[in-house]
Structures are given as C-alpha cells and as structure tokens.
ZADRENRO-7226 format. One record per residue (C-alpha): residue in one letter; y, x, z. Coordinates in Angstrom, 1 decimal. Each point is the difference from the previous one (the first is absolute). Example, Ala and Ser with C-alpha at 12.3 -4.5 7.8 and 13.67 -1.06 7.14 Angstrom:
REM residues 2
a, -4.5, 12.3, 7.8
s, 3.4, 1.4, -0.7
REM end
This chain:
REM residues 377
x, 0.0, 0.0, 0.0
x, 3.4, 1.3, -0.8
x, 2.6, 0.6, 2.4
x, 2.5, -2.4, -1.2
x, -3.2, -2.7, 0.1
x, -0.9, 0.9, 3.6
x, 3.5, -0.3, 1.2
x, 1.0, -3.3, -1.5
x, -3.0, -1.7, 1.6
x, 0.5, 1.5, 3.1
x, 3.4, -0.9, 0.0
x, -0.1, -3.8, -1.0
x, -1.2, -1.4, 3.4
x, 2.9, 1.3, 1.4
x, 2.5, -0.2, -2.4
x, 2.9, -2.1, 1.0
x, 0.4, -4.0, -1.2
x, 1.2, -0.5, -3.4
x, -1.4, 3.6, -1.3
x, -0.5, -1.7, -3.3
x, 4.3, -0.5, 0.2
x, 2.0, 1.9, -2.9
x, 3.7, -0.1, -0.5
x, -0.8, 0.5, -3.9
x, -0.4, -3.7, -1.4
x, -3.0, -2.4, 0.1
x, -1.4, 2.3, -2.3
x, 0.6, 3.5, 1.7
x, -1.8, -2.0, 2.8
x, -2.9, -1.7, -1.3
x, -0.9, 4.2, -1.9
x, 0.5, 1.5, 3.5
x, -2.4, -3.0, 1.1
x, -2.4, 0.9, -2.6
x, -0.3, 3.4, 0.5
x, -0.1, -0.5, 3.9
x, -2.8, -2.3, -0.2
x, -2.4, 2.3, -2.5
x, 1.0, 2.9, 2.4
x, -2.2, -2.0, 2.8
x, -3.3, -0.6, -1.8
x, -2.3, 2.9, 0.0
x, -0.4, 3.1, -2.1
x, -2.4, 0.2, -2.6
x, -3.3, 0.2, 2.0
x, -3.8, 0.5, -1.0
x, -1.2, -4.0, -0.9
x, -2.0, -1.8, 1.9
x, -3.3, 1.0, -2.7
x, 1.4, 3.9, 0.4
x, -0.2, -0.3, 3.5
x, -3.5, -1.5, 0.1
x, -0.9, 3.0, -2.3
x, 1.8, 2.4, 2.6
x, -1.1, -1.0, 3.1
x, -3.2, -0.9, -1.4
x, 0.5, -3.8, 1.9
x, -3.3, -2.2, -0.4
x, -0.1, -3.6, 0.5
x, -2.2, -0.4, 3.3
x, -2.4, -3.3, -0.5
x, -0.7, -0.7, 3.3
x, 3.9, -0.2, 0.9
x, 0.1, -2.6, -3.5
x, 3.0, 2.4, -0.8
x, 1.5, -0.5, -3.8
x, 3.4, 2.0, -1.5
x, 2.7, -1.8, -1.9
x, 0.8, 2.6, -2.3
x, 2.8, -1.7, -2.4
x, 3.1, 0.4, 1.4
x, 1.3, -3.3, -1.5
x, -2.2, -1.7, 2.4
x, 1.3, 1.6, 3.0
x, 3.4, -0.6, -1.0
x, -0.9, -3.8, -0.5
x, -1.5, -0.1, 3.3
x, 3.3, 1.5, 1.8
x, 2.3, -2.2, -1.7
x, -1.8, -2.6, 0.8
x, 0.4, 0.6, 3.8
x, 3.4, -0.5, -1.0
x, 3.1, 1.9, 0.6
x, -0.8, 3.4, 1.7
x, 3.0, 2.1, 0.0
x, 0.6, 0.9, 3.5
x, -3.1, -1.6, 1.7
x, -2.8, 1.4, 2.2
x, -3.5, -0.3, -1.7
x, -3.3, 0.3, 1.4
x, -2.8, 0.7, -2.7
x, -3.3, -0.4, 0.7
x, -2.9, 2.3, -1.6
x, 2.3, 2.1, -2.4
x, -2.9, 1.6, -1.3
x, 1.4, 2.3, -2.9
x, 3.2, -1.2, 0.4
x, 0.8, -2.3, -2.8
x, 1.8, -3.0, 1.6
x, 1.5, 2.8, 2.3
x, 1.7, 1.4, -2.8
x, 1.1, -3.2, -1.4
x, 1.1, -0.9, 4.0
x, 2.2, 3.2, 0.0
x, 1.8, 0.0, -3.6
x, 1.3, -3.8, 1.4
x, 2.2, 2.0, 2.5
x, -1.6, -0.6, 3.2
x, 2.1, 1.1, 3.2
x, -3.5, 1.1, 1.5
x, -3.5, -0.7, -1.0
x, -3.5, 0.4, 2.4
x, -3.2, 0.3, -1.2
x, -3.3, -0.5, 1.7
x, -2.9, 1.5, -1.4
x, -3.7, 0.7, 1.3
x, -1.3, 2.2, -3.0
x, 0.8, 3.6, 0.7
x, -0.3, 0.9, -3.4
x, 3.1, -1.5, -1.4
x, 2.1, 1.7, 3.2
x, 1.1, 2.3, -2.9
x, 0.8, -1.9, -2.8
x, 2.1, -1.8, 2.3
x, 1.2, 3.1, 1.8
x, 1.3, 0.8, -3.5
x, 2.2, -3.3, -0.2
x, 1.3, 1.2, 3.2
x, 1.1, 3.0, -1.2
x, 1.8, -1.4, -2.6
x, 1.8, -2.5, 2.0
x, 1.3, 1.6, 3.0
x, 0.5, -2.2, 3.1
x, -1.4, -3.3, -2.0
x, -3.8, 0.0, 0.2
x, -1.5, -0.1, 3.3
x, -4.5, 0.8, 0.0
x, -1.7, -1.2, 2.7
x, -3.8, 0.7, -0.3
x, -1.7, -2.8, 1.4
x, -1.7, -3.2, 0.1
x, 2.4, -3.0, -0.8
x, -2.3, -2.0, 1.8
x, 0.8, 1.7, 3.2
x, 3.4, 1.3, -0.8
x, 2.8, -1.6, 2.4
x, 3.4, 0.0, -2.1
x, 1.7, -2.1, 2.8
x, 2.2, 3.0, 0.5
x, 0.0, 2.0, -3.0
x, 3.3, -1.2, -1.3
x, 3.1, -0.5, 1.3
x, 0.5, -2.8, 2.9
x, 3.6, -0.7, -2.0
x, -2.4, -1.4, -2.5
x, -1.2, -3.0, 2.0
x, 1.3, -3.1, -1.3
x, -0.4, -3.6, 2.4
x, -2.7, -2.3, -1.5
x, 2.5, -2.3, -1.1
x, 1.4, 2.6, -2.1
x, -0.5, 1.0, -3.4
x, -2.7, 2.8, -0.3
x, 0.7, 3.3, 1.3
x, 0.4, 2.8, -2.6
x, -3.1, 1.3, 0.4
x, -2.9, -1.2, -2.4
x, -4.0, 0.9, -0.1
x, -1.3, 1.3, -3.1
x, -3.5, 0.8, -1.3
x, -2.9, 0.4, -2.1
x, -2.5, -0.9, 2.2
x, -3.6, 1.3, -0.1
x, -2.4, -3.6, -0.1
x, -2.3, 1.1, 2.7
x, 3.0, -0.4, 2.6
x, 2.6, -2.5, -2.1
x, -1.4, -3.2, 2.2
x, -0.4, 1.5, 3.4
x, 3.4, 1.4, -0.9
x, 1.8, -3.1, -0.9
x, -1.6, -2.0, 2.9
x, 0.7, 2.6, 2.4
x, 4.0, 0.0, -1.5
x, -0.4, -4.1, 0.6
x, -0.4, 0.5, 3.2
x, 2.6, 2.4, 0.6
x, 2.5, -2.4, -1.7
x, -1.1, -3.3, 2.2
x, 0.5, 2.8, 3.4
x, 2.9, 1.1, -1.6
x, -0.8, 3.9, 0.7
x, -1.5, 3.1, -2.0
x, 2.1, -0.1, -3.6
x, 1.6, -3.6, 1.1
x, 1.4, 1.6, 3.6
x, 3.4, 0.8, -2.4
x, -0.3, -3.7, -1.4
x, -1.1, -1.7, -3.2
x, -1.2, 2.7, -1.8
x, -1.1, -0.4, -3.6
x, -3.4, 1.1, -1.4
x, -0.4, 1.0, -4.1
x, -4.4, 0.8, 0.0
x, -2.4, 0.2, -2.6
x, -3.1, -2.0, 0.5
x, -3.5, -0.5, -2.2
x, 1.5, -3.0, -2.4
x, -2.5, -2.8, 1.6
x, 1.7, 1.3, 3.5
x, 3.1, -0.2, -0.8
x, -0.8, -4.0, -1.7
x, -1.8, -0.9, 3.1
x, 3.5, 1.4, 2.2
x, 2.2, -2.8, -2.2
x, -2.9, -2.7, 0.0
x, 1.2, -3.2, -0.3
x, -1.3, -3.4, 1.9
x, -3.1, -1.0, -1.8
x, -0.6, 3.2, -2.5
x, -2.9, 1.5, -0.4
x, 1.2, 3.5, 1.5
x, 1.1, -1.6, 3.3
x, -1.3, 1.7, 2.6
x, 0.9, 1.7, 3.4
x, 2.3, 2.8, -1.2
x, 1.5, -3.6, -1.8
x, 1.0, -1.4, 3.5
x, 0.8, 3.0, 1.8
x, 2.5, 1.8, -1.9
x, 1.8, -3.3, -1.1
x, 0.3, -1.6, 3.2
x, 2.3, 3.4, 1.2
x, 1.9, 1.0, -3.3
x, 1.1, -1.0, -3.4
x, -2.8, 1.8, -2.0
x, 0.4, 0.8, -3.8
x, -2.2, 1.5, -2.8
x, 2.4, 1.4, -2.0
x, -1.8, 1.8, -2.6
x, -3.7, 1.3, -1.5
x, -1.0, 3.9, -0.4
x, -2.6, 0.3, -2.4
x, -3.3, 2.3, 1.7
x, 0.4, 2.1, -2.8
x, 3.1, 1.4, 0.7
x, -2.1, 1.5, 2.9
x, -1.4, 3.0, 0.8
x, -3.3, -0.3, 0.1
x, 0.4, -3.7, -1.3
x, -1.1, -2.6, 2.2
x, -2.2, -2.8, -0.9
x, 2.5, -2.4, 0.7
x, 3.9, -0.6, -0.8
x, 2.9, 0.8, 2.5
x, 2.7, -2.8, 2.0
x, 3.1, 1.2, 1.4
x, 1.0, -2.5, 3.2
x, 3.6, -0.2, 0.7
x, 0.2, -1.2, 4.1
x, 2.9, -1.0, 2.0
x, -0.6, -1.6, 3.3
x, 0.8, -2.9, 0.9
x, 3.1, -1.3, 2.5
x, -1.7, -2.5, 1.4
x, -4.2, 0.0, -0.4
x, -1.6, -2.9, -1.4
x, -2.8, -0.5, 3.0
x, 1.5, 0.8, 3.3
x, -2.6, 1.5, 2.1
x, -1.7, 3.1, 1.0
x, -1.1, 1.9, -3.2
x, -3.6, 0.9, 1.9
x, -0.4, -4.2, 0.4
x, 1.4, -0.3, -3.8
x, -2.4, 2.2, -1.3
x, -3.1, -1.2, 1.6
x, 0.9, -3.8, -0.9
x, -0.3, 1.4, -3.8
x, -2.8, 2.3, 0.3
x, -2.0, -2.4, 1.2
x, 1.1, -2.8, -2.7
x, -0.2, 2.4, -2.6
x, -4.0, 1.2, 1.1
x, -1.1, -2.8, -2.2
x, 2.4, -0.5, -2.9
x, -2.2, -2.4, -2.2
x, -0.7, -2.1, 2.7
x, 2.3, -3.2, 2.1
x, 2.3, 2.3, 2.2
x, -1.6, -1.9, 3.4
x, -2.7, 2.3, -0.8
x, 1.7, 3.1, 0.6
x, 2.6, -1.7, 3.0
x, -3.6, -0.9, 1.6
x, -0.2, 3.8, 0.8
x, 2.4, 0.3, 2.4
x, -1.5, -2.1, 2.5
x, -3.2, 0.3, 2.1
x, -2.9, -1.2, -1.5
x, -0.6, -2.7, 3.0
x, 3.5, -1.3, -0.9
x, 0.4, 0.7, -3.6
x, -0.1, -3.4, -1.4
x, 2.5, -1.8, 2.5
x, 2.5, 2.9, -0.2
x, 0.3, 0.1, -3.5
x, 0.0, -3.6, -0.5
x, 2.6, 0.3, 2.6
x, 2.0, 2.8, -1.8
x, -0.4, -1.6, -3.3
x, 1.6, -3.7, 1.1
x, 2.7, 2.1, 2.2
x, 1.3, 1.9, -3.0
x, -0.5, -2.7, -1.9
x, -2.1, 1.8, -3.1
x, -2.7, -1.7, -2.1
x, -3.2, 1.5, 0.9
x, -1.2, 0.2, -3.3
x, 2.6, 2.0, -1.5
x, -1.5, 3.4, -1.1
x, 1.7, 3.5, 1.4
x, 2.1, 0.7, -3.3
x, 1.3, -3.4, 0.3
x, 1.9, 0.7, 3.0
x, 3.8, 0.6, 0.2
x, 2.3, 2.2, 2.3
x, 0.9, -3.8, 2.0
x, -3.4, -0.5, 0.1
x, -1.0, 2.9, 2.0
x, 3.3, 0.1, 1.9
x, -1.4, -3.6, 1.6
x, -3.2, 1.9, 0.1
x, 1.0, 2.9, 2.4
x, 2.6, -2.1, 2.1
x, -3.2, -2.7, 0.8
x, -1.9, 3.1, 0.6
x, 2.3, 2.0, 2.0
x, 0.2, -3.6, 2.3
x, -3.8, -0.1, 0.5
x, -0.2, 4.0, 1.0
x, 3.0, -0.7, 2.4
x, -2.2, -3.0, 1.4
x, -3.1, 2.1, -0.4
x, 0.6, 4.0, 1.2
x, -3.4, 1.4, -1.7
x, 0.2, -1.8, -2.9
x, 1.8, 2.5, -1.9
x, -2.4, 2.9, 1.0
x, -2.6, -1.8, -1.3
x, -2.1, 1.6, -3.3
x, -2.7, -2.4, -1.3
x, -1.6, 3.2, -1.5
x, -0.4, 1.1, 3.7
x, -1.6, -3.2, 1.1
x, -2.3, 0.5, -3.1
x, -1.3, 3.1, 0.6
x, -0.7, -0.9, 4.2
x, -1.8, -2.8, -1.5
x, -1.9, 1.7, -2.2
x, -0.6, 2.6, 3.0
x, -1.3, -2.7, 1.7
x, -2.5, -1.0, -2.4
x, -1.2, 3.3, -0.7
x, -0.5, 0.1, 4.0
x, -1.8, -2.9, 0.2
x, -2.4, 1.0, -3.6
x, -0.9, 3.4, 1.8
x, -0.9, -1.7, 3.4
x, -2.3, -2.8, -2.1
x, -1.4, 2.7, -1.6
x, -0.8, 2.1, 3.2
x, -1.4, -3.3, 1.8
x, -2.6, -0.6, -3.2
x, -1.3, 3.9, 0.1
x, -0.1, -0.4, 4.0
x, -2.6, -2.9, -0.9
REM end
C-alpha cells in the first residue's frame, strides 16, 4: 500500500465534519469527493481465487464451509445491509474474506470479524494490513463469542429508537446457520448479546429452502418453526437468490440472503423459552391436526382434558394443521399456556419424551423380571 493510501484511510475516521467541503464550486467539491472516496477503498490486493492459491485455503466439509468468490456478490450483499458509511459491523465466518472486502471498501468506521478457522487468520491478517485501524480478527467461535462489549457503549440506541449503527453481516456456514439464528432470536426477545446496543439489523446468507421457510407465510407449504420464530420478533425479508455455482466448491443447493430488523414491539408477548416450546411441539407433527402436537405438552394422564382445554381457551380449531397457524394464533396459544403453567408450576418442565422413555424403562423392567420368574420355574 502506498503511503499517500495508508494515510488517507487512516485519517478519514478522524477527519473533521464536512471534509468533503471545497470553497471551489459544486464541481471543485464533488472531484475532491471523488478522489477522497477512491482513496478509502483498498489497494489492489491478491483476489479472493489468488488467495486461496496462496494460502493454500481448503473448504473443510465437516464445517459445511463454501467461498463467495465474485466480488459482485459481496458487494450486493453489503448494500443490501443498507447504508454502511460510518457504522460498526460484525461479520460472521469471513472465511477468505470476500464479504469483508466488500464490508471495508463501503467505508466502515470499524469492522469485527469472528472467525474459528485458523487457516484464514492470514488472509484476513492481510486485509488488516491494508486497512490500518478498520478490521478488527478475533479467532473464535461466533457461537460463544460475547460482542455485548466490543463496541462502543455511545452506540446503544433505546428500543424505541431507530437501529443502532451497527449491523451483523455474514456468509454463514449451514452446519451452524439455524442454531445461529435461533440462538440471535433469543438474544433479541432478552434484548442482550448483539441487541444489548438495541435493534440491530441482520444481512445472512442461508440454504434457499431456509431462507423460504424464515419468510413462510400462513398456510404455505414451507411453514415451519423457523416460520414462527423469526416473524413473531422481527420484520424478516428475503431479498435476493445466490446461485450455488457462484460457490466455491458449489453447493448442492442455491443461496438466500435474509435482511432482519427486530421488531418494537413482539408479536407474542411471553417468555421466548415458553414461545419456542408452544411451536416445537406444534410443529413435531406438521401433516397432522395441530392438537396433536399441543397434546405434547401435557402429561399423559391429563393430555386429553388439557388440550381440549387449551384448544377452546385460545379459541383455535383443532383440526387445523401446524402450517395453517398464524402469528395470533399462537400468540393465544402461549398466553393460555403461560395461564395454565402459572396455575400449574411443573407443567412447564415437563418433556413427554422423558415420560416416554421412564415408561418404556418400566416395561423393560417388568419383561426382564417375567422373564427371570419363567426360567426360576
């Protein structure tokens, strides 16, 4: 990187307000603009293939890890966050660094990255290097990582608020994308982890059928848990389709990106551990009448009165199936069920697949003493 390069970026994050400001004309200004803006994106660097090549980076199976290599993609992906210049971003599994790239030419004021493969540490190490004071590594699991205070607490924004200027970004590997997401859910219905500066917005890449199952509507086909979950505490979009071939290696299936903003106010109002396992359980058996699946969160010795009970409470037709259920539907789900754990403390502990396996126990018992008492004879 040339001097001239190094010092410009460097400088811009403190440069005073109105740096783009000329005394020369509209003109004089918007050249000085220009020039200012195309001293802040990188130098000519190795691309992303090159640095594959140099590093000699391999896709690692197990960790379902796949490389956005055209640079037009990345650069769709950031803009789609929406306007960066100035913001705080948080990527997720850089991997080689493409979307990083893209993240840093948008004029960032400071962007992290979490990554858990040491073998792009250097790749990215190089992006460093070429934008001083701007990229931030941390080599880690995002799963673990706590980003509550990795930017600064001037960032937080009230609730109320429009979203703080910080915004998540990633490509995310598929073996962790739902655990991810759910775990994110959480964090935004406790208000803590990425949401303890307020409603920060999410731009992630998905397997296709995820990301259609994240914007499910009321009774399509992709409806599902994920549907009802991530609807119920944000505005969720899928703004646009990545081909698999544009990845490296090529996955067997095309690419969402899910634009998320939480929501003000969320749609159910209770606990997001109650929430979840209301849906869970519907959602068990899909392509049958959702009692069946409400049936599973009740004792077996009570399960027929308690989810007729639930059922005429809420006032919902046994007999519609899972996909047919909307966000008001389950909001009078988990209110009637919050009542009867409040009325009931060990109802919500309970886990029919618990009582399964004691009764099977049980029976296995009872086989083996049978069997001891006929060879006895």
């Amino acid at each position: 990187m040339s001097r001239v390069r190094r010092r410009a970026i460097t400088s811009q994050a403190s440069g005073p307000p109105g740096a783009f400001e000329s005394p020369g004309g509209p003109r004089v200004r918007q050249a000085s603009r220009t020039a200012f803006m195309a001293a802040l994106r990188l130098p000519p660097l190795p691309t992303i293939r090159e640095i594959l090549k140099l590093f000699r980076l391999r896709a690692v199976k197990q960790l379902s890890q796949n490389f956005l290599l055209d640079l037009r993609l990345t650069d769709k992906i950031v803009r789609k966050a929406g306007n960066l210049t100035n913001a705080y971003v948080y990527e997720v599994g850089p991997g080689p660094g493409g979307i990083t790239r893209s993240i840093l030419n948008a004029n960032v004021a400071e962007l992290l990255v979490v990554e858990k493969d040491s073998q792009f540490i250097p790749g990215l190490q190089m992006l460093s290097d070429a934008a001083p004071g701007k990229l931030r590594i941390v080599h880690g699991d995002v799963l673990t990582f706590k980003i509550e205070k990795s930017f600064p607490a001037s960032l937080k924004r009230p609730w109320e608020d429009d979203p703080p200027n910080i915004h998540i970004i990633g490509n995310l590997p598929f073996s962790v994308s739902t655990p991810l997401i759910i775990k994110w859910l959480e964090n935004i219905s406790n208000r803590n982890g990425p949401f303890a500066y307020g409603r920060t917005q999410m731009t992630l890449t998905f397997q296709k059928e995820v990301a259609e199952r994240l914007v499910a509507t009321t009774g399509s086909e992709q409806r599902s848990r994920l549907s009802v979950m991530a609807q119920y505490l944000c505005d969720v979009k899928h703004i646009f389709t990545i081909p698999g071939q544009a990845f490296v290696p090529k996955p067997e299936v095309d690419v969402g990106v899910v634009h998320f903003i939480p929501s003000i106010q969320p749609k159910i109002e209770q606990p997001f551990k109650l929430v979840e396992k209301v849906v869970q359980n519907v959602f068990q058996f899909r392509r049958k009448y959702c009692h069946r699946g409400l049936g599973m969160l009740f004792p077996e010795a009570q399960r027929l009165e308690s989810t007729g009970k639930l059922l005429r409470l809420a006032d919902i037709d046994p007999t519609l199936r899972p996909t047919q259920l909307s966000i008001l539907h389950f909001r009078s789900l988990c209110d009637i069920y919050r009542k009867m754990c409040d009325e009931d403390p060990q109802l919500f502990g309970y886990n029919f697949r618990e009582e399964l396996k004691q009764k099977k126990d049980k029976q296995q018992v009872k086989e083996e003493e049978e069997e001891e008492e006929s060879c006895g004879l």
